[in-house]
C-alpha positions, 0 to 999 in steps of 0.5 A: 731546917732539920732533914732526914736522907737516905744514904747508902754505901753501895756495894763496892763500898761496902767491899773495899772497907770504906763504911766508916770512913763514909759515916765518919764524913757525915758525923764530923760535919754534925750530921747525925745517924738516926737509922742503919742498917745492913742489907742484901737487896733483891731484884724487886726491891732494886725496881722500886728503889730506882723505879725512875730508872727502870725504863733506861738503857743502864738500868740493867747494869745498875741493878746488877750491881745493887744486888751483887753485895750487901749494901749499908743503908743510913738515915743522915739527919741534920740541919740542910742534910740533903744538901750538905749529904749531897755536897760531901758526896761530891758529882755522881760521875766519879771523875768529875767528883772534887778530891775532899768529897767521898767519890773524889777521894775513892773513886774515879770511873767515867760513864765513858768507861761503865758503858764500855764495860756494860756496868754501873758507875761504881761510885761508892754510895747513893744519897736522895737527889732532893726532898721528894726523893728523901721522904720516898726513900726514907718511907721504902728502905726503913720503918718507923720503928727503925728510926732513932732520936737521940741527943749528940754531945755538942749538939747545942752548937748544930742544931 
């Protein structure tokens, strides 16, 4: 089953150079990249975003943290992408990410550690939990018109 996801790399992503080791992973798995684009979120848009967040004692921190760079935002397309995105995501703590995953390979905070230190986990990118997810985040952060078809050498093998 062809699915679209959202993926982003978050600020500390963005920051320490990672981004195109972060789209590489997802296209040499053949996955492909239909929308991206970067971006400064502000406060109101970090609410709607993690709206099933706002209400938790770490929202605040994660606010602050989406907001404190730009962020590059992607539509992963492909065949199972939500799963196959999450998988090459690794866990969303950090430390118990799989080395050979994106946050087993750059990052390694605990939530010990963010709530000592009043932050948000820094784990280098966002990617929509599940399907209901996907097609709530895909509609908030592009429109159509941003969304691109276009055929992949070696896609007859993929799809």
């Amino acid at each position: 089953m062809i699915e679209q996801t959202l993926v982003l790399v978050k600020p500390d992503g963005v920051a320490r150079g990672l981004v195109g080791e972060v789209i590489s992973r997802f296209e040499n798995r053949g996955l492909k990249i239909v929308a991206l684009k970067m971006v400064k979120i502000d406060t109101d848009f970090s609410k709607k975003h993690y709206a099933a967040h706002v209400d938790k004692d770490f929202y605040a921190g994660l606010e602050n943290f989406i907001v404190s760079g730009p962020v590059i935002a992607m539509i992963v397309e492909g065949v199972d992408a939500i799963e196959n995105v999450r998988k090459l995501c690794g866990a969303t703590e950090s430390k118990s990410a799989l080395p050979g995953t994106i946050r087993g390979d750059y990052s390694h905070v605990s939530y010990s550690h963010a709530d000592e230190k009043g932050m948000a986990i820094k784990n280098i990118i966002h990617a929509s939990g599940d399907k209901e997810d996907a097609e709530k985040e895909v509609s908030l952060w592009f429109s159509v018109d941003e969304l691109h078809g276009y055929s992949r050498s070696g896609e007859e093998h993929v799809f």
